[in-house]
Backbone as a printed PyTorch tensor [residue, N CA C, xyz], in Angstrom:
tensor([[[ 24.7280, -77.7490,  -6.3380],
         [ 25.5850, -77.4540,  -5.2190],
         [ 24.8770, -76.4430,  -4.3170]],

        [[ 25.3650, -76.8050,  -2.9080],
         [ 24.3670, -75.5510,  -2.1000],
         [ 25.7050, -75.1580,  -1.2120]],

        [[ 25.2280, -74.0270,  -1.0030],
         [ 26.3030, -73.0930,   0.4120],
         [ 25.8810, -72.9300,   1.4110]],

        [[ 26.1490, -73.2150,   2.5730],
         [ 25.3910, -72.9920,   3.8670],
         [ 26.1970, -72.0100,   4.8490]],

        [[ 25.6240, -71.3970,   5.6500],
         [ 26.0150, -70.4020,   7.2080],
         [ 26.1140, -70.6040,   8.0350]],

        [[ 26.3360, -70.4800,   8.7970],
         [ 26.0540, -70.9050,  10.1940],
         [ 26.6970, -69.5120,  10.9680]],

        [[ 25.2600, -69.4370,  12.1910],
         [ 25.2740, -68.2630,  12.8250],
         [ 24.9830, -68.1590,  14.0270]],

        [[ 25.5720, -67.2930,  14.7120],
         [ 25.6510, -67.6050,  16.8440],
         [ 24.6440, -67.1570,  16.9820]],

        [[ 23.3540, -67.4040,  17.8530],
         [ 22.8130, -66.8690,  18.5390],
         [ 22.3350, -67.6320,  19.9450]],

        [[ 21.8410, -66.7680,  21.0020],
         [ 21.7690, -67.1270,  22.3110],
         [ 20.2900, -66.9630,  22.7480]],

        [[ 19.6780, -67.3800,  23.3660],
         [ 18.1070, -67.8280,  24.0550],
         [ 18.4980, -68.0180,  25.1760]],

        [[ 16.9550, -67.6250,  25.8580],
         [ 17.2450, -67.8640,  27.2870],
         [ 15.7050, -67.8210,  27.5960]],

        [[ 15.6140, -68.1870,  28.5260],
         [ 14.3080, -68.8530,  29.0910],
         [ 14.3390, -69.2120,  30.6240]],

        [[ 13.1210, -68.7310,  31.7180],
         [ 12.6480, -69.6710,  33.3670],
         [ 12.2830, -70.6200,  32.5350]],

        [[ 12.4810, -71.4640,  32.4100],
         [ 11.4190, -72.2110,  32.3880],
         [ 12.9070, -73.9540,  32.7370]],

        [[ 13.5860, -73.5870,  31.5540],
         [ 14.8260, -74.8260,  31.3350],
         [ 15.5460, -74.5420,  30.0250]],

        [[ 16.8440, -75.5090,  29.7680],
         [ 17.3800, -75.7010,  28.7340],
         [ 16.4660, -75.8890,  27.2820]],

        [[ 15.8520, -77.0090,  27.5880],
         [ 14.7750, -77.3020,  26.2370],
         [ 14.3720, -76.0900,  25.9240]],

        [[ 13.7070, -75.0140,  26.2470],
         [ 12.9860, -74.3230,  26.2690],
         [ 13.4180, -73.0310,  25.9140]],

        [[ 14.5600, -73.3930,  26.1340],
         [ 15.4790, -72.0710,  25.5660],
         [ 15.9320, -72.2990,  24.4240]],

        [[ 16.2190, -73.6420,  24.0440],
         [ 16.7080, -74.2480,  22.2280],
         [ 15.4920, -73.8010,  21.6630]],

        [[ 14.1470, -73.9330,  22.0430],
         [ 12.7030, -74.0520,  21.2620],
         [ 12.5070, -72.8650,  21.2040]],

        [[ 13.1380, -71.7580,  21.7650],
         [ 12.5560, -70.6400,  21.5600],
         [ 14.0690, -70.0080,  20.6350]],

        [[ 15.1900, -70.2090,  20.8430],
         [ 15.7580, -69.9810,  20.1130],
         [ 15.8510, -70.4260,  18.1070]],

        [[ 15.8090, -71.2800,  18.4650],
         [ 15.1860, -72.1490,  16.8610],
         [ 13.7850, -71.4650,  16.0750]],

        [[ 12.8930, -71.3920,  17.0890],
         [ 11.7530, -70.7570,  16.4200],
         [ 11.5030, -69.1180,  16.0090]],

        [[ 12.6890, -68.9320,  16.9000],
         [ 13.2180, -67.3510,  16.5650],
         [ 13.9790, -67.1540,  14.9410]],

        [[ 14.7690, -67.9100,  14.9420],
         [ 15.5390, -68.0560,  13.9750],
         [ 14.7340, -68.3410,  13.2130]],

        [[ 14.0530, -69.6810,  13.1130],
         [ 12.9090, -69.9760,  11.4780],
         [ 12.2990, -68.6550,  11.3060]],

        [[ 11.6840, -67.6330,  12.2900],
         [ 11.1970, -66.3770,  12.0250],
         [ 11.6530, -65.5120,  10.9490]],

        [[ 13.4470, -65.7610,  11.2440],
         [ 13.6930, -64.5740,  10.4390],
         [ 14.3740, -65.4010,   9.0530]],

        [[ 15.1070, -66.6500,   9.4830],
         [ 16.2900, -67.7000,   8.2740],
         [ 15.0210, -68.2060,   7.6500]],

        [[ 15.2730, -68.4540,   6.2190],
         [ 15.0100, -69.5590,   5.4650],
         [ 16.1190, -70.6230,   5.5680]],

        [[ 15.7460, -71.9700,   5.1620],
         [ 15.7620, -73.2160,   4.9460],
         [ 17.2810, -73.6450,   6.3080]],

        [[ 16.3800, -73.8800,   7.4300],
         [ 17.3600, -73.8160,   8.3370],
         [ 17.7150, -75.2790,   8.2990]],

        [[ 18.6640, -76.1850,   9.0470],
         [ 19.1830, -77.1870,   8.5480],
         [ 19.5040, -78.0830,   9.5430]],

        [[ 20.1170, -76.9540,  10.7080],
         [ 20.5700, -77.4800,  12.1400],
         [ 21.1520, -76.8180,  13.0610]],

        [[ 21.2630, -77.2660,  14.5860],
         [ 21.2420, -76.5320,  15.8470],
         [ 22.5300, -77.3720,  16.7520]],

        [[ 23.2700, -76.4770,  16.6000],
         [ 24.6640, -76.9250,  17.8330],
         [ 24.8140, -76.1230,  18.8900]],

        [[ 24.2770, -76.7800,  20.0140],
         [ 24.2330, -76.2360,  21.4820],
         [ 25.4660, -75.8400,  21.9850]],

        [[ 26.8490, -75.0530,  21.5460],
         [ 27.3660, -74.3510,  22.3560],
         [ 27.9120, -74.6180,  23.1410]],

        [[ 27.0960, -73.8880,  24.0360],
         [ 27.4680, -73.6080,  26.2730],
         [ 26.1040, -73.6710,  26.3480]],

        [[ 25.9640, -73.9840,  27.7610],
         [ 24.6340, -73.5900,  28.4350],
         [ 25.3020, -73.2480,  29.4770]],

        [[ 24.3410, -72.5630,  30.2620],
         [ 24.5820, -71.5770,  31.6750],
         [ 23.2080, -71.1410,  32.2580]],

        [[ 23.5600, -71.2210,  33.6150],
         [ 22.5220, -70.4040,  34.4350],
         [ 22.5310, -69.0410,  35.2600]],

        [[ 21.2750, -68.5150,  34.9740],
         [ 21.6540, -67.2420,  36.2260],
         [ 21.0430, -67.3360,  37.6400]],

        [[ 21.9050, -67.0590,  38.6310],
         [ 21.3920, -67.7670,  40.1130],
         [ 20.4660, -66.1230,  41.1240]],

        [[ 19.8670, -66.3880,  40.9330],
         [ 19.2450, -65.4600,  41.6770],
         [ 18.5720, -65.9760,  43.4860]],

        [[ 19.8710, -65.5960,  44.3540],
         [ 19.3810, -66.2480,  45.5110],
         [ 20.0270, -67.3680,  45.6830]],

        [[ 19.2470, -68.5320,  46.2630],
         [ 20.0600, -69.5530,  45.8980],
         [ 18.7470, -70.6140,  44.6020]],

        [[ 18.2580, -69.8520,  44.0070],
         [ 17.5800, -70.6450,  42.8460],
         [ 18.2100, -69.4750,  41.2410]],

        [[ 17.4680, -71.0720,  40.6590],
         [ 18.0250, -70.6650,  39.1390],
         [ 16.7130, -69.6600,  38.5800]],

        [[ 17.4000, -68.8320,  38.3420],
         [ 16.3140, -67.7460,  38.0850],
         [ 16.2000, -67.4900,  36.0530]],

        [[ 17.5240, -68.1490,  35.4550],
         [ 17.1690, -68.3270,  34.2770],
         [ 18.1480, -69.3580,  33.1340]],

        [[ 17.9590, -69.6300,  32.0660],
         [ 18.5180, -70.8400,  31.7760],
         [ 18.7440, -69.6570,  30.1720]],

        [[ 20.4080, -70.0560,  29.8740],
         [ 20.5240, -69.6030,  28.3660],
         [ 21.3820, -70.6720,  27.9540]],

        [[ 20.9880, -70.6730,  26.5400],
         [ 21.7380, -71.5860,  25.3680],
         [ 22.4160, -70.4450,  24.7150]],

        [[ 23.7110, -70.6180,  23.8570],
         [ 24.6880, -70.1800,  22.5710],
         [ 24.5610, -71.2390,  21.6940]],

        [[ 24.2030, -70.8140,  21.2040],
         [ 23.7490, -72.3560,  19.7830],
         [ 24.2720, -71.7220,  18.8070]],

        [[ 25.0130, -72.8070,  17.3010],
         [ 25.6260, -71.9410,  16.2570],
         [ 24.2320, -72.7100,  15.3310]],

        [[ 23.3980, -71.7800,  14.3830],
         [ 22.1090, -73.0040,  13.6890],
         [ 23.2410, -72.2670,  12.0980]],

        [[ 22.8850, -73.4250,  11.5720],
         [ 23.2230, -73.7460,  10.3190],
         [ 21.7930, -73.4100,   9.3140]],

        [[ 21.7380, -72.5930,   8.0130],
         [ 21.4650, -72.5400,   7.1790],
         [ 21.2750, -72.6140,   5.5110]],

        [[ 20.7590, -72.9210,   4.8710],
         [ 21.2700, -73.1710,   3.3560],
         [ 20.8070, -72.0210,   2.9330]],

        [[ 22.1720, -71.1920,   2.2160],
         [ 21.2790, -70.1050,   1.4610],
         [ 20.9570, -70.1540,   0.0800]],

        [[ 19.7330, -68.7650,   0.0510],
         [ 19.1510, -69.2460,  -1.6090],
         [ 20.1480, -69.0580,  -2.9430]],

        [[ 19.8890, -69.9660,  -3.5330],
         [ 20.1200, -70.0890,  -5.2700],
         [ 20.4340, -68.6540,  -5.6640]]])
């Protein structure tokens, strides 16, 4: 039998959406072991001017914790 977590965190990134999941996820493998999966939340932008000056995800990632 396994138990799993799941935990909020938010990324943000110029660049786009993708890019903000990829950096959020790879943040997380940094610190989680045996991560499992990624539920995008909200997304949102910040408008600086009339351009998008930055892109964030709220993602809940799911983990299995250890034995």
């Amino acid at each position: 039998m396994s138990v799993a977590r799941t935990t909020e965190i938010s990324a943000t990134s110029t660049k786009g959406f993708e890019d903000a999941i990829n950096e959020g996820v790879a943040r997380a493998a940094a610190t989680l072991r045996n991560l499992r999966g990624a539920w995008i939340k909200e997304q949102e932008v910040t408008i600086n001017g009339d351009k998008i000056a930055e892109y964030k995800v709220h993602m809940l990632v799911t983990f299995v914790l250890d034995e």
